[in-house]
C-alpha positions, 0 to 999 in steps of 0.5 A: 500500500502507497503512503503519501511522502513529504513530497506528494504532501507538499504538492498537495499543499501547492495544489491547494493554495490557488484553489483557496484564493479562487473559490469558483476554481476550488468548486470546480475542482471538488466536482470533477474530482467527485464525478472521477469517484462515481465514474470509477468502476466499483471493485469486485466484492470477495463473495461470502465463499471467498471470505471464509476461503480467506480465513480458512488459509489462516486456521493453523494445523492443530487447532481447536476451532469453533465455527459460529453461525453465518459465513464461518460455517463455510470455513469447514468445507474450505480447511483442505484435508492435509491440514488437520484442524479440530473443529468444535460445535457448540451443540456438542461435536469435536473434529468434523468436516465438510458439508456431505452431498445431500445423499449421504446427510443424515439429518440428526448429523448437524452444526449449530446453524442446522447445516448437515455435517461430516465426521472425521476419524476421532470425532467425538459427541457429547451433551452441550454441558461438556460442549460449553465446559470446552468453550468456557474452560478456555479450551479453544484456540480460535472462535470464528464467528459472524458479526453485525458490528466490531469496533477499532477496539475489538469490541463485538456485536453479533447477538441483536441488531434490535429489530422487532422482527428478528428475536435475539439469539446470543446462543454461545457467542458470549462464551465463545468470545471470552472462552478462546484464545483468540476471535476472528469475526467473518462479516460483510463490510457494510450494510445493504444501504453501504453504511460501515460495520466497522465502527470507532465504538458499537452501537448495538449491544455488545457480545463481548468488549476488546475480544476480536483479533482479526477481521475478514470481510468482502472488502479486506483482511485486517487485524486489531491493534491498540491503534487501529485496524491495521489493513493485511490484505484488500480484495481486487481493486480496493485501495485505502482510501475505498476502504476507508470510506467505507470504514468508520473505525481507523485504518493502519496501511 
């Protein structure tokens, strides 16, 4: 990512001087470089397989891993086989796989988003009061969870968007988010009418405070630090600046 040096800064000083003293230049110049914006072709948006793609190339070999409800339940069919992962369901089950083909799904086989499932060799069932000992225990290395909002400090919000015509479900978020050693929230960007998720500070109640480590968007990858979301890596054709229009929270390049 470029980073503006003495030298672009002082020509952007001396390209702005002129405007100052001519207002109707000054005018001019904001218009056209408004219309080049919305002329600019939209960068391609990672899908929401893409995304959970994404982390699933980060999940260490070896790892306890929770997959919460939403685009993290796409991370079990997207870990390639080689690299061993033990993934964990809140509703009881230790080391499964990928979605089966409809064929071969049994139905009293599911995740806790009621999605069919495979068992690896090894895997384990067991009741929920053993399942939320694991997630309370700190027993798990990694919780991926979905997100409805996370602030520049961690904080998470995944259990109410305060809809009336949605009931809150906090399932085992809380636990998850405080349980394990580490929280990855897979989310979209923005809402459907492109206002930001990634927020200085929440404004839906929150799950849990100062608990996400890394963030995977359709935008960007970007990682929580104690001044700010620090960008490692962005989709196609999005630039820092894009990013940060659609950002709330502060970016680090």
């Amino acid at each position: 990512m470029s980073t503006l040096t003495v030298n672009d800064t002082a020509a952007l000083d001396a390209d702005a001087a002129p405007a100052a003293a001519c207002p109707a230049a000054a005018s001019a110049t904001a218009a056209a470089i408004a219309a080049a914006a919305a002329a600019a072709p939209a960068p391609t948006r990672w899908s929401r397989e893409q995304i959970a793609a994404r982390a699933a190339r980060d999940v260490p070999a070896g790892a306890y891993v929770n997959l919460g409800i939403g685009i993290p339940t796409l991370v079990g069919n997207m870990i390639p086989p080689e690299r061993e992962a033990f993934l964990h369901s809140e509703n009881g089950i230790l080391h499964f796989g990928s979605r089966p083909a409809a064929a071969e799904a049994d139905p009293y086989l599911i995740n806790a988003s009621k999605q069919p499932i495979s068992l690896l060799p090894g895997a384990a069932i067991f009741d929920s009061s053993l399942s939320f000992a694991m997630m309370r225990g700190g027993h798990l290395d990694l919780a991926i969870l979905g997100a409805y909002e996370v602030a520049e400090n961690g904080d998470l919000a995944n259990w109410t968007r305060l809809d009336p015509g949605m009931p809150p479900a906090v399932g085992g978020a809380m636990e998850l988010a405080y349980g394990a050693r580490q929280v990855w929230a897979l989310m979209e960007h923005t809402t459907r009418d492109g206002r930001p998720r990634l927020l200085k500070r929440c404004k839906l109640p929150l799950t849990a405070p100062a608990v996400v480590t890394r963030i995977y968007t359709d935008l960007a990858v970007m990682s929580v630090t104690a001044d700010g979301l620090k960008v490692e890596e962005m989709a196609p054709g999005v630039t820092f600046d894009y990013l940060q229009q659609y950002t709330e929270a502060r970016l680090l390049a």
